[in-house]
BALOFI-31440 format. One record per residue: residue number from 0; residue in three letters; chain; x, y, z of N, C-alpha, C in turn. Coordinates in Angstrom, 1 decimal. Each point is the difference from the previous one (the first is absolute). Example, Ala and Ser with C-alpha at 12.3 -4.5 7.8 and 13.67 -1.06 7.14 Angstrom:
! BALOFI-31440
   resi   resn   chain     n_c1     n_c2     n_c3    ca_c1    ca_c2    ca_c3     c_c1     c_c2     c_c3
      0    ALA       A     13.2     -5.7      7.8     -0.9      1.2      0.0      0.9      1.2      0.0
      1    SER       A     -0.4      1.1     -0.7      0.9      1.1      0.0     -0.8      1.1      0.8
***
This chain:
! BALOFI-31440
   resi   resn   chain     n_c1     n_c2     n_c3    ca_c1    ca_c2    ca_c3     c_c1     c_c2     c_c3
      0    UNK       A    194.3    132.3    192.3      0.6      0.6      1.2      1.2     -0.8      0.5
      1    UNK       A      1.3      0.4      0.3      0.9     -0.8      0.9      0.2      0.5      1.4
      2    UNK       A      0.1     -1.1      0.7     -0.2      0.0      1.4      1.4     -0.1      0.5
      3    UNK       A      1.1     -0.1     -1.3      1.3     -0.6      0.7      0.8      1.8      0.5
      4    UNK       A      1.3     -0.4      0.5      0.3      0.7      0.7      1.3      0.8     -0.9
      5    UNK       A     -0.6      1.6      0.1      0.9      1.1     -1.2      0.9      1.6      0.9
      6    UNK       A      0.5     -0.2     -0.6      0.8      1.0      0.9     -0.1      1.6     -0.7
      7    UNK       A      0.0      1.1      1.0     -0.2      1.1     -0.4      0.9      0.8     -0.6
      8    UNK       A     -0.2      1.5     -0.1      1.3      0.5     -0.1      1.1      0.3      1.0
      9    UNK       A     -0.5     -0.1      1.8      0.3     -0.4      0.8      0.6     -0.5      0.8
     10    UNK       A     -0.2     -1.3     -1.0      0.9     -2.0      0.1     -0.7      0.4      0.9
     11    UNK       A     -1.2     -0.4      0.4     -1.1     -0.8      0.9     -0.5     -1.1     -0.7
     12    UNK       A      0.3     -1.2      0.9     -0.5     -0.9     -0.9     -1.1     -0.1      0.7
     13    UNK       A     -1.7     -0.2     -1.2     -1.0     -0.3      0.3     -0.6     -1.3      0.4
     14    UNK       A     -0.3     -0.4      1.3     -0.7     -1.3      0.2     -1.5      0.5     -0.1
     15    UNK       A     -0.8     -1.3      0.0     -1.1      0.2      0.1     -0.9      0.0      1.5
     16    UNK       A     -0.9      0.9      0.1     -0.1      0.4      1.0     -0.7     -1.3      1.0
     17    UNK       A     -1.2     -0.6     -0.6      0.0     -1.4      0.4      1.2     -1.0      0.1
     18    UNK       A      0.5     -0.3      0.9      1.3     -0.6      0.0     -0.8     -1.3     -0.2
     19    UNK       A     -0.7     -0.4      0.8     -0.6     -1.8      0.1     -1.3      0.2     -1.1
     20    UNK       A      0.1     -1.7     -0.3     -1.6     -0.4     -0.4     -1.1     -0.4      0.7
     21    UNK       A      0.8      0.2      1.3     -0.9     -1.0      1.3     -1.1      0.7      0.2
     22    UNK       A     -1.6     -0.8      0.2     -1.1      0.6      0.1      0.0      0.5      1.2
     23    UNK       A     -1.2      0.8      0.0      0.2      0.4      1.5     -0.5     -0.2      1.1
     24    UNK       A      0.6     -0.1      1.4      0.1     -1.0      0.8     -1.9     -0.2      0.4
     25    UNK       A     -0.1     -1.5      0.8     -1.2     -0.6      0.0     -0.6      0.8      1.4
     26    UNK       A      0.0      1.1      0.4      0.3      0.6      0.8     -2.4      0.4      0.4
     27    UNK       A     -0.3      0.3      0.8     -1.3      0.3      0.8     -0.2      1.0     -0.8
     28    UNK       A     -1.5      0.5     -0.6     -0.3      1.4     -0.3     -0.3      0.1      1.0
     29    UNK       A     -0.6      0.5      1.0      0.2      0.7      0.7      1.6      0.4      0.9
     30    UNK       A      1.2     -0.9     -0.1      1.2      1.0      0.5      0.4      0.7     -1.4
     31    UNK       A     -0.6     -0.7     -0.8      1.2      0.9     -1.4     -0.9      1.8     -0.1
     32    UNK       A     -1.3      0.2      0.0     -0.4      1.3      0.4     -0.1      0.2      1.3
     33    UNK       A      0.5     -0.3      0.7      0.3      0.4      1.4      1.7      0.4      0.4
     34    UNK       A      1.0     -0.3     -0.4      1.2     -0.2     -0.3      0.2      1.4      0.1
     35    UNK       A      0.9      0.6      0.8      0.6      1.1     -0.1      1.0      0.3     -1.2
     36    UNK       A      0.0      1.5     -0.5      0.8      0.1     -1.2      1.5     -0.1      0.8
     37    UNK       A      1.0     -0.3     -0.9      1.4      0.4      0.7      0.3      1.2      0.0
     38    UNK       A      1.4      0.3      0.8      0.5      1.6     -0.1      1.5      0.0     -0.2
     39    UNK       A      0.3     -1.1     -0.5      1.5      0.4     -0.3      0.4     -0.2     -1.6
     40    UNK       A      0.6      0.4     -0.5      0.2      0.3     -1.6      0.2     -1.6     -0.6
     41    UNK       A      0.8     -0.7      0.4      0.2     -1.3     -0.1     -1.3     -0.7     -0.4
     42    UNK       A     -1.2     -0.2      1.6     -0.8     -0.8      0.1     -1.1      1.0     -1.1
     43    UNK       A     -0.1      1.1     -0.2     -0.7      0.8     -0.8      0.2     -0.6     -1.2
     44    UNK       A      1.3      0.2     -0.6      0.0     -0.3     -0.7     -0.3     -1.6     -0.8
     45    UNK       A     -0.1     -1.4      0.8     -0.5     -1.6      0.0     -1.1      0.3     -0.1
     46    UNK       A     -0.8      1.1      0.8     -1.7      0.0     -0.2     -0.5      0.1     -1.2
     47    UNK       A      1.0      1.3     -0.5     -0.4      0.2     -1.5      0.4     -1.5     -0.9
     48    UNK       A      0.8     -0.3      0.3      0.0     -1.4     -1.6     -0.4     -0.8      0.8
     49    UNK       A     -0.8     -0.7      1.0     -1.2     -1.2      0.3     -1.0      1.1     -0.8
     50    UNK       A     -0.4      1.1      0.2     -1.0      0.6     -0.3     -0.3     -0.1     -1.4
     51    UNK       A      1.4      0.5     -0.8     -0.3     -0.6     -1.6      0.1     -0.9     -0.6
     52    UNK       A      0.5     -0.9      1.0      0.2     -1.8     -0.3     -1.8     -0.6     -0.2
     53    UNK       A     -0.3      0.5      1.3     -1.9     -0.2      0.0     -0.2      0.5     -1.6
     54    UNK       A      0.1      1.1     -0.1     -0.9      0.9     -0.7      0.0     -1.0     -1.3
     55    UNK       A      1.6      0.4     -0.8      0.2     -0.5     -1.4     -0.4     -1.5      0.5
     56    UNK       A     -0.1     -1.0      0.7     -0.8     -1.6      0.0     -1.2     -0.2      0.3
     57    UNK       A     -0.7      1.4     -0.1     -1.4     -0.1      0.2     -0.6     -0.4      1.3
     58    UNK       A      0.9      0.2      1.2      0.0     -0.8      1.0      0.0      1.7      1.3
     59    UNK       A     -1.1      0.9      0.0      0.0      1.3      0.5     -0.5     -0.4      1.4
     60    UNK       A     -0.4      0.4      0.7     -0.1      0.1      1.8     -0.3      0.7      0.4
     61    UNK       A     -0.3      1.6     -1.1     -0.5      0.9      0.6     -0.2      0.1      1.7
     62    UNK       A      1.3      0.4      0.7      0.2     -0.1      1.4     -0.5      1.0      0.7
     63    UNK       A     -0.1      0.5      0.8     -0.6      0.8      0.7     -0.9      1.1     -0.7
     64    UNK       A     -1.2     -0.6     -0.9     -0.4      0.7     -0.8     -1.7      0.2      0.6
     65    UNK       A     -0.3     -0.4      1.4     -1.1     -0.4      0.3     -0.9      1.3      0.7
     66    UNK       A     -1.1     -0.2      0.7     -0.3      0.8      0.7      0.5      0.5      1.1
     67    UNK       A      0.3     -0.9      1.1      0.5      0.3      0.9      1.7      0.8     -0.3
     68    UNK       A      0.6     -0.3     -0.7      1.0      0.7     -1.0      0.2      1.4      0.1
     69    UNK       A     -1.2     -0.1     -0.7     -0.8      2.0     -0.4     -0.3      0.9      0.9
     70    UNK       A     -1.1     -0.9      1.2      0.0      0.9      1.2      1.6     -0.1      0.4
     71    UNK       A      0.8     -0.3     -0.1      1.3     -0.1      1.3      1.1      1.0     -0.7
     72    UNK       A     -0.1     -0.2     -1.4      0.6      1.4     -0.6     -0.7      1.3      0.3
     73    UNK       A     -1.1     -0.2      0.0     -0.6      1.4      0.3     -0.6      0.6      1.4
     74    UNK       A      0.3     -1.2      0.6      0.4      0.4      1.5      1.8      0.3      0.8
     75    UNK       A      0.5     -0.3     -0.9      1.5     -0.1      0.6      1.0      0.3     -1.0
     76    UNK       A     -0.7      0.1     -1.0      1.1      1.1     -1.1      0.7     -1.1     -0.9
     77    UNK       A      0.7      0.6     -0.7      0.9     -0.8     -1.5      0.9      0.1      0.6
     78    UNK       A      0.6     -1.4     -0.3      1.7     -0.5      0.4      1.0     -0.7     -0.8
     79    UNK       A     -0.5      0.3     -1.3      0.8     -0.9     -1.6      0.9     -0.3      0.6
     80    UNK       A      0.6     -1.7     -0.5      1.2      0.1      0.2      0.7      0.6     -1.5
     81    UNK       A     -0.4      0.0     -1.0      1.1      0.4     -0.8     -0.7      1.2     -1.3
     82    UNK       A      0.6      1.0     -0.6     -0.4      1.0     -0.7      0.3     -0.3     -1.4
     83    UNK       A     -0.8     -0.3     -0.8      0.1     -0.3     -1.4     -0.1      1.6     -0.9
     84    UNK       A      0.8     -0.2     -1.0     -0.2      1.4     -0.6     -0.2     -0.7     -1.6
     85    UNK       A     -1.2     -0.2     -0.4     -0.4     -0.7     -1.5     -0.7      0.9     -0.7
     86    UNK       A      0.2     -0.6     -1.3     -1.2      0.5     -1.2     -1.0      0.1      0.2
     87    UNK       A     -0.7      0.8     -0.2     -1.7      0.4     -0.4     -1.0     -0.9     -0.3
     88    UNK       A      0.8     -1.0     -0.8     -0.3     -0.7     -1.2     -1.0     -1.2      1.0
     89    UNK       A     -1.5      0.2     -0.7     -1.1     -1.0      0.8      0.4     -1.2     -0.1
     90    UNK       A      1.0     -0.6     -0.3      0.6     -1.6     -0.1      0.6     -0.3      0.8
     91    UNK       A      0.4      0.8      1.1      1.4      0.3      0.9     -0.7      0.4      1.3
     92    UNK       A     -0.6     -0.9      1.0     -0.5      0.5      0.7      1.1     -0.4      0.8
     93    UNK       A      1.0      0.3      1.2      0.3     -0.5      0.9     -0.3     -0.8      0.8
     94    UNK       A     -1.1      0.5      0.7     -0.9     -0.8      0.9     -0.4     -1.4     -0.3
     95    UNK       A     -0.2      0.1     -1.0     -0.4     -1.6     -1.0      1.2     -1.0     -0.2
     96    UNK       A      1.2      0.8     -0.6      0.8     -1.0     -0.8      1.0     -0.3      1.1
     97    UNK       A     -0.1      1.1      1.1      0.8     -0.9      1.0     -0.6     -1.1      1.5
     98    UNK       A     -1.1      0.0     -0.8     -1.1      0.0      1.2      0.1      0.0      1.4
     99    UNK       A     -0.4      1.3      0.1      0.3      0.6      1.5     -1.4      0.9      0.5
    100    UNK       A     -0.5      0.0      1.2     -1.7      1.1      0.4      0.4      1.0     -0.1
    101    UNK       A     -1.5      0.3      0.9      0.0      1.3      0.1      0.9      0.5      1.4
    102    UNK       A      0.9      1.3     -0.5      1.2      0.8      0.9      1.2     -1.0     -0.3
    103    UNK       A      0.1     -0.6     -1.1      1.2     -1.0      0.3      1.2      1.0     -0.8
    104    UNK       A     -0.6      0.9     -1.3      1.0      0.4     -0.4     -0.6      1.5     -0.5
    105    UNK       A      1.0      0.6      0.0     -0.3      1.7     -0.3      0.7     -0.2     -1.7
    106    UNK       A     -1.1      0.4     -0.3      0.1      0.3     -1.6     -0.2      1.1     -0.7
    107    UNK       A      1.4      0.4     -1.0     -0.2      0.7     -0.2      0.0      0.0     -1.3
    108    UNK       A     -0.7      0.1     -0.7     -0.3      0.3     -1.8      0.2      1.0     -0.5
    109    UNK       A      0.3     -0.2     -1.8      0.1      1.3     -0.8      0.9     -0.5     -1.3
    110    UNK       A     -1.1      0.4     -1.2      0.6     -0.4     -1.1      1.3     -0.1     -0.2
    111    UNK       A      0.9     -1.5     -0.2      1.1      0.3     -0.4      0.8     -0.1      1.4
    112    UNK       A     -0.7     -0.4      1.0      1.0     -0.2      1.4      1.3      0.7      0.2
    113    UNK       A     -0.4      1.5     -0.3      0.9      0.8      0.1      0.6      0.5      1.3
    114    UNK       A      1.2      0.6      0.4      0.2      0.9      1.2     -0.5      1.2      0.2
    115    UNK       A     -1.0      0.6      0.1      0.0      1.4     -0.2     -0.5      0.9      1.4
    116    UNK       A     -0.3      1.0      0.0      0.1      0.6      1.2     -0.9     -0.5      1.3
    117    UNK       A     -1.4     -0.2     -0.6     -1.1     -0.6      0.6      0.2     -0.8      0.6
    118    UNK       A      0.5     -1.6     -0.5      0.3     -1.1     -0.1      0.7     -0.2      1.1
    119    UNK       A      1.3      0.9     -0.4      1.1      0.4      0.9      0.0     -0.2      1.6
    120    UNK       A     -1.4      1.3      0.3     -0.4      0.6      0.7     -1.0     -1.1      1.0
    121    UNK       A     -0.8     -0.4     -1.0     -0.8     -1.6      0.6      0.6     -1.0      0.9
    122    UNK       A      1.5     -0.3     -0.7      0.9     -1.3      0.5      0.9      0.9      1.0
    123    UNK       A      0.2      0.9      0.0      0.5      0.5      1.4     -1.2      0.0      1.5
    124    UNK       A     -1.1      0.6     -0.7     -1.2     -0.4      1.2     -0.2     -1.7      0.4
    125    UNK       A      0.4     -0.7     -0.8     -0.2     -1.3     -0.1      1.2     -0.6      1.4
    126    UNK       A      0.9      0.5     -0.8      1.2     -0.5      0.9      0.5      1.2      1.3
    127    UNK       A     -0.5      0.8      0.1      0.0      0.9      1.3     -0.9      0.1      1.0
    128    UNK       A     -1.3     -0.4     -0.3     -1.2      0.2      0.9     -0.9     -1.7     -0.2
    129    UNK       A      0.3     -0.3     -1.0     -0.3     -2.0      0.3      0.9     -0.5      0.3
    130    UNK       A      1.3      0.2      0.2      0.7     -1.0      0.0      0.9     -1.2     -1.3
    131    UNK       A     -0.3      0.4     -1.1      0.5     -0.8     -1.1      1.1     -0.2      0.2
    132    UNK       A      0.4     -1.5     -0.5      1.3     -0.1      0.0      0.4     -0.6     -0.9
    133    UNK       A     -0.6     -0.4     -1.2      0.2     -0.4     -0.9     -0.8      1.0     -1.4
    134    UNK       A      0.5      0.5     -0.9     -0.4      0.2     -1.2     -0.1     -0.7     -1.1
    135    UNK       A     -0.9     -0.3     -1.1      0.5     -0.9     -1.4     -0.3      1.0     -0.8
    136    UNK       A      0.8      0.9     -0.8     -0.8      0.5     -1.5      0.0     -1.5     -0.9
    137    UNK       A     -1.3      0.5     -0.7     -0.4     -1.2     -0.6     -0.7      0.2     -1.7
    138    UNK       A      1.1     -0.3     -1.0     -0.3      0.2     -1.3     -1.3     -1.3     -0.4
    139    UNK       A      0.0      0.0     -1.1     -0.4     -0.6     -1.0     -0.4     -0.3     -1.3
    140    UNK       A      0.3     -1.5     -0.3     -0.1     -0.5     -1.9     -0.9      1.1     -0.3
    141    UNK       A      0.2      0.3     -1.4     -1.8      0.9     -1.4      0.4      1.2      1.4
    142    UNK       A      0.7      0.3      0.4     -0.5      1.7      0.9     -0.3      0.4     -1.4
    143    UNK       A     -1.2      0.8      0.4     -0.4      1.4     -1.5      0.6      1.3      0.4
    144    UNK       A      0.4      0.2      1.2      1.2      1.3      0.0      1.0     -0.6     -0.1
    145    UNK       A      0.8     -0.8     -0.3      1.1     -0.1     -0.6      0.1     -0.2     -1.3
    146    UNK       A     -1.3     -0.7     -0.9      0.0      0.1     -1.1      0.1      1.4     -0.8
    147    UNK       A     -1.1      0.8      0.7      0.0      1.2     -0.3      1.1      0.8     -0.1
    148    UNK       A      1.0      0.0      1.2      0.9      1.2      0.1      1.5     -0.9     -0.8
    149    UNK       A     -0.3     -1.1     -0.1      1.0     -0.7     -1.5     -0.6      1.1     -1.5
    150    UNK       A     -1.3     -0.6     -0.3     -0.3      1.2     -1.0     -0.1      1.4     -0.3
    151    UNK       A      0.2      0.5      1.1      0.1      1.6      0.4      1.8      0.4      0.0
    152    UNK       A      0.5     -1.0      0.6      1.4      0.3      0.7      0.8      0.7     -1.6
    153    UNK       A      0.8      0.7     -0.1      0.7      1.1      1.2     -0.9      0.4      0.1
    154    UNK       A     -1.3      1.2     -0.6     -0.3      0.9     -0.1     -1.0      0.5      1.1
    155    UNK       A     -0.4      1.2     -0.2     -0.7      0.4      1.5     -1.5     -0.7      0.1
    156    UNK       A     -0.3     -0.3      1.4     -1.2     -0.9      0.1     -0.2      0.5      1.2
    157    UNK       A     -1.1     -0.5      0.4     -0.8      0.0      1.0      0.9     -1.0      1.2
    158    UNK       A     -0.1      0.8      1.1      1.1     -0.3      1.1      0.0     -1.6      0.6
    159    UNK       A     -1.1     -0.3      0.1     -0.5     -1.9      0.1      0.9     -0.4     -0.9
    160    UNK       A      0.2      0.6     -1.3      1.0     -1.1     -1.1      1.3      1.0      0.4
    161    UNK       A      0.4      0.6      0.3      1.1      0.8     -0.4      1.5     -0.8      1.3
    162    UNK       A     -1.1     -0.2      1.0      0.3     -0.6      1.4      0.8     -1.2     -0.3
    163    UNK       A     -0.1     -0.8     -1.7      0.4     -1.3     -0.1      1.0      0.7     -0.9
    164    UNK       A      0.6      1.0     -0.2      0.8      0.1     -0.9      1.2     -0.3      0.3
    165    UNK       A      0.4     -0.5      1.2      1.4     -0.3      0.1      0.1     -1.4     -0.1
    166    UNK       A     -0.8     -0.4      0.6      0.1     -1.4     -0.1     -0.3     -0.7     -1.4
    167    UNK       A     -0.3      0.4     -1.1     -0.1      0.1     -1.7      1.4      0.1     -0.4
    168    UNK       A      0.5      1.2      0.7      2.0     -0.2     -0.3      0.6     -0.8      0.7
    169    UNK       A     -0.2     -0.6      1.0      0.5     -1.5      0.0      0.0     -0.9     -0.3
    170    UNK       A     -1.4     -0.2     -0.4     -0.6     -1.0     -0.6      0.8     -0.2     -1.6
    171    UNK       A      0.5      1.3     -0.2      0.3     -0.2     -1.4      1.3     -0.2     -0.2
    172    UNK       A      0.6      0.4      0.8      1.3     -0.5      0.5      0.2     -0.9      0.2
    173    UNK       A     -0.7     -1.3      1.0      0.4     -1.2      0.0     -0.2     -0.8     -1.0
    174    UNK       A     -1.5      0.4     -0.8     -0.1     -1.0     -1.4      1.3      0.2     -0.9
    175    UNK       A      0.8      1.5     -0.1      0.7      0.3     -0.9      1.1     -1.3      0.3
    176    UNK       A      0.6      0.2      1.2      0.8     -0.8      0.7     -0.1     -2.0      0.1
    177    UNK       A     -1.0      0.0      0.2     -0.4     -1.5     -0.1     -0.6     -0.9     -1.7
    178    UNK       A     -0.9      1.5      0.0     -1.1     -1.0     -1.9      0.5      0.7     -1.1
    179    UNK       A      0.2      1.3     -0.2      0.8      0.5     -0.6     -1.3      0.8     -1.2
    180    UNK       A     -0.7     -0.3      0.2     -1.5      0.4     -0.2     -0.9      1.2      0.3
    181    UNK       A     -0.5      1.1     -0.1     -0.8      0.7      0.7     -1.4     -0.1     -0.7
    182    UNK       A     -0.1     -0.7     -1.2     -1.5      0.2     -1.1     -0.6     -1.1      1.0
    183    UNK       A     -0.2     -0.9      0.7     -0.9     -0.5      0.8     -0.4      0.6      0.9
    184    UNK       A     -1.3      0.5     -0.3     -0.7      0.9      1.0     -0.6     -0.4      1.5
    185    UNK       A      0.2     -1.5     -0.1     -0.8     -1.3      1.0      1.3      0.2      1.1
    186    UNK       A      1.5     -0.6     -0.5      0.8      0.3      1.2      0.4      1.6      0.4
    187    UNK       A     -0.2      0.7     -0.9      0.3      1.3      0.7     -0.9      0.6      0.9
    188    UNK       A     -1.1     -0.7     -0.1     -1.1      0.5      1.0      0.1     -1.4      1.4
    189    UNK       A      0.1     -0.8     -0.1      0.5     -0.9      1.0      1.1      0.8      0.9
    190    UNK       A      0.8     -0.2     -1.2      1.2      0.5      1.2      0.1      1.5      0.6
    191    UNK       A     -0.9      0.7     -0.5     -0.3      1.3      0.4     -1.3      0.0      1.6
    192    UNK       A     -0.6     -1.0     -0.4     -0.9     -0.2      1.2      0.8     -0.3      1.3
    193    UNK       A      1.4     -1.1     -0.3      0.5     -0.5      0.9      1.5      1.3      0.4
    194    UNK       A      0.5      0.6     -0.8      0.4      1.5      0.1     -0.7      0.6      1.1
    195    UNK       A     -1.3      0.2     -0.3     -0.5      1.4      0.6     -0.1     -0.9      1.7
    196    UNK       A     -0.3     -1.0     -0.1     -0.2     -0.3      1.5      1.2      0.0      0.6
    197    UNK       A      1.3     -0.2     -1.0      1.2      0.0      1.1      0.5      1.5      0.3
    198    UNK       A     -0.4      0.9     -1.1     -0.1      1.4      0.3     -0.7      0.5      1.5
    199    UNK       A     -1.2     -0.4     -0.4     -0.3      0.5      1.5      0.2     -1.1      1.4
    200    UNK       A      0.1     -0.8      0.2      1.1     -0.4      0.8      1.2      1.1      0.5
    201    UNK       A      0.7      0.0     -1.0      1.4      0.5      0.0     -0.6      2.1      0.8
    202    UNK       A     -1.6      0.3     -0.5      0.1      1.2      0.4     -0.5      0.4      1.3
    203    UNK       A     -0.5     -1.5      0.1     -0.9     -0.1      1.6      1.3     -0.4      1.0
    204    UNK       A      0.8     -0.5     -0.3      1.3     -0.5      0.7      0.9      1.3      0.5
    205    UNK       A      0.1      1.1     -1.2      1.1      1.2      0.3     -0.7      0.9      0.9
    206    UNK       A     -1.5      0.0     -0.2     -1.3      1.1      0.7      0.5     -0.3      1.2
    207    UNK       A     -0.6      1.2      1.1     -0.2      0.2      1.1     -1.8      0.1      0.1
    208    UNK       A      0.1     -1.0      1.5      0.3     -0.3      0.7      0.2     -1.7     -0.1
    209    UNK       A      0.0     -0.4     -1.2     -0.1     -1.4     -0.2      2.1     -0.4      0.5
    210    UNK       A      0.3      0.7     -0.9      1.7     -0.2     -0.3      0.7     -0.3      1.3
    211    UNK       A     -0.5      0.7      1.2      0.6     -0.2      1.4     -0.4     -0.9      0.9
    212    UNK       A     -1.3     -0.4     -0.4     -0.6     -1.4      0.4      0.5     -0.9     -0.3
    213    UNK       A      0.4     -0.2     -1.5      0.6     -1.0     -0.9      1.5     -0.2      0.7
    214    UNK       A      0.4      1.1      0.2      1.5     -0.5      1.0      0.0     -0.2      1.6
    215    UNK       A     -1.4      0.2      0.3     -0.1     -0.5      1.3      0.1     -1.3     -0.1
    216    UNK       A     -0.9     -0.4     -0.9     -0.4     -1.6     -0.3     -1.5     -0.1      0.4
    217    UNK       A     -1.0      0.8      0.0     -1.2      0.7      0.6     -1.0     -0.5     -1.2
    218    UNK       A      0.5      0.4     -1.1     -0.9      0.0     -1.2      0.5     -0.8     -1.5
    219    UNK       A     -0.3     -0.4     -0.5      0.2     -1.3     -0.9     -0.9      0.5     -1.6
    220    UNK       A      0.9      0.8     -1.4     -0.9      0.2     -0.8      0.3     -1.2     -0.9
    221    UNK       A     -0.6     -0.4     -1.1     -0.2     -1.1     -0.9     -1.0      0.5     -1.1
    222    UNK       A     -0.1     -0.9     -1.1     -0.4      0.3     -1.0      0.1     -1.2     -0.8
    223    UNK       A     -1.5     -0.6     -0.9      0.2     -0.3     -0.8     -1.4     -0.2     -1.2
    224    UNK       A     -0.1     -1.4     -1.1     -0.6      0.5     -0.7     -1.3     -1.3      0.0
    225    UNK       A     -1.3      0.6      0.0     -1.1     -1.0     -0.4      0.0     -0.2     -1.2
    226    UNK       A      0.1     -1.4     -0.3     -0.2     -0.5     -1.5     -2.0     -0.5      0.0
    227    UNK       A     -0.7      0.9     -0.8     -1.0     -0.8     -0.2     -0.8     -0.6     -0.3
    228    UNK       A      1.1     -0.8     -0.8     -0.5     -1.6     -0.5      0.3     -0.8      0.7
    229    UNK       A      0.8      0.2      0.9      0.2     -1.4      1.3     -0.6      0.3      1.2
    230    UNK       A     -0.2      1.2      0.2     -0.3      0.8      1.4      1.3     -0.1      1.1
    231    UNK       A      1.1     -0.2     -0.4      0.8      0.4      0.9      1.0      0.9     -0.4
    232    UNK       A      0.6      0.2      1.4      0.7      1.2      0.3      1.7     -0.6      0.0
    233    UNK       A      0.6      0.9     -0.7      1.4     -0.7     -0.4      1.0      1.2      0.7
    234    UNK       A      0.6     -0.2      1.0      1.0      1.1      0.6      1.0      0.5     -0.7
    235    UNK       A      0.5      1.3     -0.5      1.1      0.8     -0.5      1.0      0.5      0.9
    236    UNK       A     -0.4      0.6      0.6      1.2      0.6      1.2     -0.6      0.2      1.6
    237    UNK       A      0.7     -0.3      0.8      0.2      0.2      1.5      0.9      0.5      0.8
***
């Protein structure tokens, strides 16, 4: 795996989403699950990389994951601060790898961390009636719907793989441009995982009602990719 920093088709250049190595702070369990989540896209977004800083150092906190937690969600309702839109894929839990409790994040799954109407539909409730203000779509290394809709692509498939089909033509486009290569089936599914996340970005960004938030300065989308042999999360675009 490289963790160093690669630019898209884009010219985004990729940092890693953990910026520091620094553990995490020597801080009370009881304030760190007591701790209010943040609500602005900024501080949202520092929660998420302490959260996967813990996670990939084996160093979790599981914060407001307790009893008293549970009754107070279910007395006073869900208030995520931020809406993840990820894979299916049982390796990829949000909740875990960014480690965050229970109501911290509205998640929304589906093979292949696609944009599609449901989804759509979810992160508009997310960010209209909770309050979101931050979104991450969130790929990942071995996706098996990207592998798949690589071995299917062009031809007609089942709409879960068909959904990555654009991002397969980018993907092949930059290799063409950069390695000159397309018979490695390892980077064209990489860079198609990291494609399809900037695709949807780019479709959550033009959508209404997100697109007029985004020029308020209201709402904040992002995206990037879990590697799972390190367990961190490496940012692509913002």
């Amino acid at each position: 795996m490289r963790d160093d920093n690669r630019s898209t088709s884009d010219g985004i250049v990729v940092p890693q989403l953990a910026a520091s190595s620094e553990a995490a702070p020597a801080t009370s369990g009881a304030l760190l699950h007591s701790a209010m989540p943040p609500r602005s896209p900024i501080n949202a977004l520092k929660a998420l990389q302490k959260g996967n800083m813990r996670w990939a150092e084996g160093k979790s906190i599981h914060p407001r994951s307790d009893f008293a937690r549970r009754k107070s969600v279910a007395r006073e309702g869900q208030k995520p601060f931020a809406a993840i839109l990820s894979c299916a894929d049982s390796r990829v839990p949000p909740e875990l790898l960014f480690d965050q409790g229970v109501g911290d994040l509205f998640a929304v799954r589906v093979a292949g961390n696609s944009v599609a109407q449901l989804g759509l539909q979810s992160l508009e409730y997310a960010v209209g009636h909770l309050g979101v203000a931050t979104i991450m779509v969130l790929g990942h290394q071995n996706c098996g719907a990207v592998k798949g809709a690589v071995e299917m692509y062009p031809a007609a498939s089942p709409e879960f793989l068909s959904l990555i089909y654009p991002a397969i033509t980018n993907a092949q486009a930059i290799l063409r441009e950069h390695a000159g290569n397309l018979s490695e089936k390892e980077a064209l599914c990489r860079e198609a995982a990291d494609q399809h996340v900037i695709v949807g970005i780019r479709q959550l960004q033009s959508a209404s009602p997100f697109k007029q938030l985004i020029e308020l300065g209201q709402l904040k989308v992002i995206g990037g990719r879990y590697d799972l042999d390190t367990g961190r999360v490496t940012m692509l675009a913002e």
